[in-house]
C-alpha atoms as one frame of an Amber mdcrd trajectory, in Angstrom:
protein
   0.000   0.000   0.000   2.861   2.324   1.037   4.576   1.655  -2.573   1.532
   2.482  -4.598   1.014   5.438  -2.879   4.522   6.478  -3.472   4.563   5.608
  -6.602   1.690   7.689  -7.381   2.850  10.595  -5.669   5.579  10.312  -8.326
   3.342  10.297 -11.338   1.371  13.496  -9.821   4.355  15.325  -9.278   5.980
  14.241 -13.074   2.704  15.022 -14.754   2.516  18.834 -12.924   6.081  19.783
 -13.534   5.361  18.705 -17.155   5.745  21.932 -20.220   2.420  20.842 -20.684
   1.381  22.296 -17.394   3.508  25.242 -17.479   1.751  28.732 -17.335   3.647
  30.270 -19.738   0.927  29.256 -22.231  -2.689  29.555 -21.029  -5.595  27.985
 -22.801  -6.710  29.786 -25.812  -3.685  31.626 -26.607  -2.631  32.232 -30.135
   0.108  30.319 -31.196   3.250  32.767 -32.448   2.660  33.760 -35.570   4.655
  32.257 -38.694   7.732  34.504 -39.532   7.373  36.090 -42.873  10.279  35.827
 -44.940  12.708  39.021 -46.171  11.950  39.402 -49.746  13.993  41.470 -52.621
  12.773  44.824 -53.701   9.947  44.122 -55.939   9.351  40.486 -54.757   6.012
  39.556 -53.473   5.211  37.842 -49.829   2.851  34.702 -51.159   1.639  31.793
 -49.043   2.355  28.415 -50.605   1.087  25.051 -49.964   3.177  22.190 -50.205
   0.462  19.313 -50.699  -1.155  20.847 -53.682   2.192  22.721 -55.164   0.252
  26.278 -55.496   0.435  29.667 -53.751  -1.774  32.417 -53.189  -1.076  35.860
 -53.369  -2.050  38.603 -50.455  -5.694  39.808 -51.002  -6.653  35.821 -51.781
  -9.402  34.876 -49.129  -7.472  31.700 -48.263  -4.348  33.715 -48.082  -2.636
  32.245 -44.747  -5.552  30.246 -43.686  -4.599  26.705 -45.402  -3.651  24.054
 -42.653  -0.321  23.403 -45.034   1.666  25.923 -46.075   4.040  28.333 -45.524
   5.030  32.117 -46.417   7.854  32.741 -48.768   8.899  34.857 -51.858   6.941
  34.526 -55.342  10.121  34.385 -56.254  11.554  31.253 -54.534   7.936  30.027
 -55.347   8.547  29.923 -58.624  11.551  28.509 -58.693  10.712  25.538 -56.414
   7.859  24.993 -58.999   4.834  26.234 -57.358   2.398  27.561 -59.372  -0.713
  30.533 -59.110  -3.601  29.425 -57.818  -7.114  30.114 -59.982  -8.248  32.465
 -57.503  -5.347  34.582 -57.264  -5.081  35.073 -60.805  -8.400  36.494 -60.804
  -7.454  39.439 -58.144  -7.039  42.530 -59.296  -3.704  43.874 -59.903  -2.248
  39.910 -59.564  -1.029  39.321 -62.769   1.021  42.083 -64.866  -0.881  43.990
 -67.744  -0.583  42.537 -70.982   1.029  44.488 -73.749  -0.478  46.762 -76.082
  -0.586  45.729 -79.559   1.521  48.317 -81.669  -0.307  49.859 -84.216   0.115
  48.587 -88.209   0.984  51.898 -90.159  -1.742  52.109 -92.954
């Protein structure tokens, strides 16, 4: 009886002094946010998704909200061989303008 008791006292006192019981974090905390990566002059912040091998650019509703993914340049994106999703093509001011024609003298 002694033992069991002892031994229990043990497993109390190794479960409290856990990390999971620390109070540094309190229920319903936000976990720290994702750092956002450094990007050149000119290069755009985009979150991609590693499953599906797409990104989304800012002003996309699912823009950070995916379960897998991660922020980095277009850039690097596009080198790793990510590609646009549908939806971020359609925002405004995603894609670059497409050139004007020049005019046929007549």
């Amino acid at each position: 009886m002694r033992t069991w008791f002892t031994a229990m006292l043990l497993v109390a006192f190794a479960l409290f002094t856990s990390p999971a019981f620390s109070q540094d974090a309190q229920p319903g905390d936000a976990p720290s946010p994702m750092p956002t990566p450094v990007c050149k002059p000119g290069d755009t912040v985009v979150w991609a998704n590693h499953r599906t091998m797409k990104y989304r650019l800012p002003g996309d509703p699912a823009f950070g909200q995916t379960k897998r993914g991660r922020y980095m340049c277009q850039s690097d994106a596009d080198a790793a061989g990510y590609r646009m999703t549908k939806a971020s093509k359609q925002q405004p001011g995603s894609m670059p303008p497409e050139p004007e024609p020049e005019p046929t003298g007549t």
